[in-house]
C-alpha positions as CSV (number, residue, x, y, z in Angstrom):
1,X,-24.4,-249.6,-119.9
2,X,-26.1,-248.0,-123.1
3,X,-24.2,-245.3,-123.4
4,X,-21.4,-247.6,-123.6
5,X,-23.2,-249.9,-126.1
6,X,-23.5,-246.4,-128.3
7,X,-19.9,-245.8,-127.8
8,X,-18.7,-249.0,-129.2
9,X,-21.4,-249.5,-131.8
10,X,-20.3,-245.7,-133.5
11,X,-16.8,-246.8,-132.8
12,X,-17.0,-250.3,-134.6
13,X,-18.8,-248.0,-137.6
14,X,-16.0,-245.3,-137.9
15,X,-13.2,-248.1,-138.1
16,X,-15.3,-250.4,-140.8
17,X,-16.2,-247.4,-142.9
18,X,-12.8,-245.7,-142.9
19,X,-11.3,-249.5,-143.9
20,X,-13.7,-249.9,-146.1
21,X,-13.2,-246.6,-148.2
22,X,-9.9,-247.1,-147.8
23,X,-9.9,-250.6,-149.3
24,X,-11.7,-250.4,-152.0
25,X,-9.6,-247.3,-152.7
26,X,-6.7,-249.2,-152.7
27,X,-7.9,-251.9,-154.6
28,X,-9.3,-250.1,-157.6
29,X,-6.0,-248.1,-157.6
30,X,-3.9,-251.1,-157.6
31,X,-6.0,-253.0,-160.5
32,X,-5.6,-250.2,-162.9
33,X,-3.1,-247.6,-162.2
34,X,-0.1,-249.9,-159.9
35,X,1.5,-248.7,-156.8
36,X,0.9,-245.3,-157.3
37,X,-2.9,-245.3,-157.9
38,X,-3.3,-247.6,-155.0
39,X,-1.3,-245.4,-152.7
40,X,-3.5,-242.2,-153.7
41,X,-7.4,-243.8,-154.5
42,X,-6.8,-245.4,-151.0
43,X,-6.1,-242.1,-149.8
44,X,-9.3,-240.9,-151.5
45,X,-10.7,-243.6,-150.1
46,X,-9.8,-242.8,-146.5
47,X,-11.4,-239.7,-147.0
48,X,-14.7,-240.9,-148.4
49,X,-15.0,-243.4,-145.7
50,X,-14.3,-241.0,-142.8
51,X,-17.2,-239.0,-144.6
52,X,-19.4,-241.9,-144.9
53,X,-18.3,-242.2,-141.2
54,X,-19.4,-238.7,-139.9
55,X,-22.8,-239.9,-140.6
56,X,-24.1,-243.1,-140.3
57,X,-28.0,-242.6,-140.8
58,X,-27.1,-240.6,-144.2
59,X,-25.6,-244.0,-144.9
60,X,-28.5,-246.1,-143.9
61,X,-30.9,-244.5,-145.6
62,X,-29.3,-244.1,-149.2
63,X,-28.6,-248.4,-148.8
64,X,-32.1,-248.7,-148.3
65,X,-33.2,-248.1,-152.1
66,X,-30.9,-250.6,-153.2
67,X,-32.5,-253.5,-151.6
């Protein structure tokens, strides 16, 4: 049962990171640059949210400063 819990916890993390980054990404891009931007900064975005995926404590600890 808590293995499981872990399971879908760092699931549930990957996914909202990796939409997240990508996004944001997408959102910037399509504000300033059109289509194109949005298309490649959500790409970028994919990326930095898979990253901010790999490691969720990395994460978690740089948010903690801010508040």
């Amino acid at each position: 049962m808590r293995r499981a819990l872990k399971i879908v916890v760092q699931v549930v993390w990957a996914v909202s990171m990796v939409t997240l980054g990508t996004w944001i990404g997408a959102a910037h891009g399509w504000v300033y640059h059109g289509w194109l931007g949005a298309i490649v900064l959500g790409a970028v975005g994919f990326g930095v949210g898979a990253l901010l995926a790999a490691s969720p404590s990395a994460v978690l600890q740089s948010m903690s400063g801010w508040f």
